[in-house]
N, C-alpha and C positions, 0 to 999 in steps of 0.2 A: 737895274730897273730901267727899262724904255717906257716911253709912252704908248699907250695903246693906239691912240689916236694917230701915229705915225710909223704903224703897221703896215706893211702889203701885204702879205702872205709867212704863216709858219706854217714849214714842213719838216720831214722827215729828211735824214741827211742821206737815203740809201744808194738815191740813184743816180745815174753818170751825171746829166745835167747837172744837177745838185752840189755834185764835187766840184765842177768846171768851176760852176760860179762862183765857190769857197776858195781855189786858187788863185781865179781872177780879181778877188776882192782881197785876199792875201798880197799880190804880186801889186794891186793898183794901193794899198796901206789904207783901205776900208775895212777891212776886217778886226773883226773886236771879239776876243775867245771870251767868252765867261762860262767855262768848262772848267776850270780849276784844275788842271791836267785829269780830269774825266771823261765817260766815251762822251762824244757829242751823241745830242739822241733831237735836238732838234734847232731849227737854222729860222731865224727870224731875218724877213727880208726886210727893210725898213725904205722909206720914201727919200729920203736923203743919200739911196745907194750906200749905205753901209748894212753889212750882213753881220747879224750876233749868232754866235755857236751856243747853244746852249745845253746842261747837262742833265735838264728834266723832260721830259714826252712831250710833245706835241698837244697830246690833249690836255695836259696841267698846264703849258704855257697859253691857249685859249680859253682855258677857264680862272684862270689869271688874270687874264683883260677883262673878258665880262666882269668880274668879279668888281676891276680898278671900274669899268664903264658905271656901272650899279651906283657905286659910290660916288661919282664925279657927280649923277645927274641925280642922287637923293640929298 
């Protein structure tokens, strides 16, 4: 579980950039898998430069956050 509130950007893992980032965050000991040895299907960039792998869509891990958002400010 991350904070929402210390999101920058979830995406999809498909494209070259995307990898780059994942090895550079691998090679710099930022990288945090919570893939469970599953395909990665989407990459949460976080503000403290740490990148999470993760092994549900893109669109379940933003609807995820709003979800956590809703609840933080009801």
């Amino acid at each position: 579980m991350v904070s929402a509130s210390r999101v920058i950007a979830i995406v999809a893992p498909d494209s070259a950039p995307i990898k780059r980032l994942i090895q550079e965050s691998r090679d710099k000991g930022t990288l945090i898998d919570a893939t469970y040895g599953r395909k990665t299907r989407a990459v949460v960039i976080m503000d403290s430069d740490h990148v999470v792998l993760s092994a549900v869509s893109p669109e379940t891990v933003c609807g995820r956050a709003a979800e956590e958002e809703v609840e933080e400010d009801g």
